[in-house]
N, C-alpha and C positions, 0 to 999 in steps of 0.2 A: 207321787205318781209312778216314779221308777222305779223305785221300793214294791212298790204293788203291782206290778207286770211284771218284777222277776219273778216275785213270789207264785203269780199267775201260769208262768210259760214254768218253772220247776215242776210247778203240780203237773202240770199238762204233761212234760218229759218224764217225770217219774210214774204215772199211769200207766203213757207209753209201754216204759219197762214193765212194770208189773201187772199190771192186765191184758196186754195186748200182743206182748212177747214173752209170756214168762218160762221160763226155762233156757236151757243152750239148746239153738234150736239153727238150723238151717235158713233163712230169708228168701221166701219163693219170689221173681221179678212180680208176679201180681200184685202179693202184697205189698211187695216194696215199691209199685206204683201207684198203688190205691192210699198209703200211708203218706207218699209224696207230697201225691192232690191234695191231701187233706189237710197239711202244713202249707201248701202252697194258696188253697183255698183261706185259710184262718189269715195270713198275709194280706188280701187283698180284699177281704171283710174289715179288718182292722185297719186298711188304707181307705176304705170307704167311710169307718168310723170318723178317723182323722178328719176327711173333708167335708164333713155335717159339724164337727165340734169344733175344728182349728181352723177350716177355711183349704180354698184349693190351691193357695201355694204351698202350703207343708204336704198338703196328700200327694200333689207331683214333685216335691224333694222328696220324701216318703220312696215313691213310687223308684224314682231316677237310683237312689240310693238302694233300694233292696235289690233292683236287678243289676246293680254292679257288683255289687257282693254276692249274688248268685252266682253270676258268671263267673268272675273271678274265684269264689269256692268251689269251682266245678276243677281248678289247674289243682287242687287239694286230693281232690280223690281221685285223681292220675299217681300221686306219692303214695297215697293211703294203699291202692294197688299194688305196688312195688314193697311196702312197706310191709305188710302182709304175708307176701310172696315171702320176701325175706328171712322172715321170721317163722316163716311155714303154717301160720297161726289158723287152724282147721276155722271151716267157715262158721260155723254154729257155734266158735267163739266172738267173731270179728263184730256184733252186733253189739255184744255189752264192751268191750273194747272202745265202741264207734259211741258206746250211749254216755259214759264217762270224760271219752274227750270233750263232749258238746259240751258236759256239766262243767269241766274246767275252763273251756275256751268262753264261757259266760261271763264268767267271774274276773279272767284274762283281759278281755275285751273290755267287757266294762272299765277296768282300772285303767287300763290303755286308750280308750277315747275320753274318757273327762285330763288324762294327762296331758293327749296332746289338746284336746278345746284351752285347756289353762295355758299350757302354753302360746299358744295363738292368741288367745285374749289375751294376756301380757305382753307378751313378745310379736309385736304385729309382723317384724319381717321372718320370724318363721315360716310364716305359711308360702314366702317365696322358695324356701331351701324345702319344705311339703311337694310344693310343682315342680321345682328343677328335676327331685327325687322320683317323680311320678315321671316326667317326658323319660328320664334315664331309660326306668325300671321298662316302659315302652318300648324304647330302641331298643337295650336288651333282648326283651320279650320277641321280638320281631326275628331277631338274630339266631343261623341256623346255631345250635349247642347240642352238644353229646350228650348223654345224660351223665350225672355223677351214679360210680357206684356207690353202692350203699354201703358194703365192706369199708371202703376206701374214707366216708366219712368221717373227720372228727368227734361229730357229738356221739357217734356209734362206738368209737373206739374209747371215747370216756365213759359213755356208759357201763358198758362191759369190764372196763379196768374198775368201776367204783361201787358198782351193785352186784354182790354175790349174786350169781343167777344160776337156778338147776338146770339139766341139758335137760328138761324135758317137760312138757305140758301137762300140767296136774288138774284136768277137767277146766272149770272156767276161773280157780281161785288165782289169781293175784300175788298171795304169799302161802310158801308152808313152813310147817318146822321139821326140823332135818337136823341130826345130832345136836339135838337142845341148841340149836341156832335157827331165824328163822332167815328164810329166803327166798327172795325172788320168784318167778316164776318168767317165763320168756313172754307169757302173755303182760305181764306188768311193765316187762321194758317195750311191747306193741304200744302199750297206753302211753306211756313216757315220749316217746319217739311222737305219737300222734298228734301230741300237745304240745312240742318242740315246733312239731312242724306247722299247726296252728300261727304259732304266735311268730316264726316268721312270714307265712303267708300274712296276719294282720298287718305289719309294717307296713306294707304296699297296699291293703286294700282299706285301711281306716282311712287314712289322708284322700283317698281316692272320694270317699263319701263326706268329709271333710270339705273337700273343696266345691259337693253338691250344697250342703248347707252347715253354721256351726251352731243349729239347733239342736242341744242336747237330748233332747227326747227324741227327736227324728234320727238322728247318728245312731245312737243308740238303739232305738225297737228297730228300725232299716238292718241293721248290723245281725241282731238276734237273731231276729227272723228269716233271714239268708241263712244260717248255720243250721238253726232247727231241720231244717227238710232234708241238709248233706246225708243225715246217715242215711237214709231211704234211697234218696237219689245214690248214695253207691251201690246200692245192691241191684236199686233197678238197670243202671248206669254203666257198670262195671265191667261189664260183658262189650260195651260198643262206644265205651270212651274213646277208641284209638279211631273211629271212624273220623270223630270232628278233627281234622287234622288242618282245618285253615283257622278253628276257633283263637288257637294261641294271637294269631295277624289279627281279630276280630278287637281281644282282649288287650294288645299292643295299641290298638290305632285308639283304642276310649283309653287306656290308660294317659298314653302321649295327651291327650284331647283338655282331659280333666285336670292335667297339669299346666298347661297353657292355661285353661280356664284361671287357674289360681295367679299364673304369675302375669296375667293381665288385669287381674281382678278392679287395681287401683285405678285401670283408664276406662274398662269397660267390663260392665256385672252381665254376663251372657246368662238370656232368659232360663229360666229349669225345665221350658216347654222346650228349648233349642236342644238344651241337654240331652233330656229325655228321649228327643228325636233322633240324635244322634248316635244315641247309647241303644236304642232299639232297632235302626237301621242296621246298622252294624254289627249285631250279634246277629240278626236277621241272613244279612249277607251271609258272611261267617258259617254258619250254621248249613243254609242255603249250597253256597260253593262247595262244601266238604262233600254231601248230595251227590249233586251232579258233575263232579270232579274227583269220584273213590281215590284215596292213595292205592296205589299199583303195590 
């Protein structure tokens, strides 16, 4: 059955690509919020399906679980911004850039939640060092920080030392060839870097849906289907991500939440309606306060 939902949501994103975007092309915010709904719609069809075929406690871990991952991939394309910037990377490239990381981070993901479910099935006190990691990542998350530059990173600075790269953007290809050598292109280290940053955002947000349920097939499509709509939601997005400025306190208080949740698990299993409630209030707030509280 997972085997054939990936094959299902590929088709689907490679369509995307070639019939609905085809060419290097600019992303108008209309589009990129009518494309949204329409991943976001296909989400909560597919979470209706769940609860005619598996019943309504997978449709509300389902549910609890894709809006954490939502949220949580919403702090992605706050980097993806920056990340951009950085690179100078002309807009009417950032799309197929944006369409290639989702193709990796499938793939990523996938191999990254059946690891950690094995693990937890085996190893049952893992899932408490899962919650400790989660309250952390929480308080962190809460805590005023500077941003890192980008310059100043590591994975930027190996990069650049270990992938020939041309100084300059050769339309939307990935690689050229240059004195019978082929090379880089700065868009290809934009995709590199997007997928880098992926797979540490995944670290904090699998175990976060992990500790919603360790039904492989709900981790999993919850998981997918959160990433599917990122690229749209950045274009629509991108422009008034700096507004939500109390979101990150929103994303801190579910993540601290869902960690507790796990390292109680053994005295007391907190309902997925309680979850849920709490994981919707709170991005509610969150969302809410930023509103009628503009940063200055």
């Amino acid at each position: 059955m997972l085997i054939l939902f990936t094959l299902i949501i590929v088709l689907l994103i490679v369509a995307d690509l070639f019939l609905f975007h085809r060419g290097s092309r600019e992303i108008s915010i209309k589009e990129a919020l009518l494309t949204s709904g329409v991943w976001i719609g296909l989400a909560l069809l597919f979470n209706i399906g769940i609860y005619y075929n598996l019943g309504k406690e997978p449709a509300l871990n389902f549910l609890a679980g894709y809006l954490i991952e939502k949220m949580l991939s919403i702090d992605n394309l706050f980097v993806f911004v920056i990340l951009f910037q950085y690179f100078h990377t002309p807009k009417q490239y950032q799309h197929k850039v944006l369409f290639w990381g989702i193709i990796g981070a499938i793939a990523m993901r996938g191999v990254m939640i059946f690891v950690g479910l094995a693990l937890v099935e085996r190893f049952e006190w893992i899932i408490y060092v899962f919650g400790a990691f989660l309250v952390y990542t929480g308080i962190k998350m809460a805590l005023p920080e500077e941003p890192a530059a980008v310059k100043k990173s590591k994975m930027f600075q190996w990069l650049e030392k270990w992938i020939p790269v041309t100084p300059n953007y050769h339309g939307s290809q990935f690689f050229v060839r240059q004195s019978k050598k082929w090379l880089a292109t700065p868009l290809f280290i934009a995709l590199v870097a997007v997928e880098l940053t992926d797979f540490v955002f995944a670290i904090d947000s699998i175990p976060a849906v992990i500790a919603i349920t360790q039904d492989p097939f709900i981790v999993y499509t919850s998981n997918i289907f959160a990433i599917l709509g990122l690229r749209s939601l950045f274009f629509a997005l991108s422009g008034i991500l700096k507004l939500f400025h109390f979101l990150n306190y929103g994303l801190a208080i579910i993540l601290t939440f869902v960690g507790i949740k796990m390292l109680i698990h053994s005295w007391y299993e907190v309902p997925t309606l309680i979850s849920l409630l709490v994981i919707s209030i709170t991005l509610t707030i969150s969302i809410l306060a930023s509103i009628v509280w503009p940063k200055k």
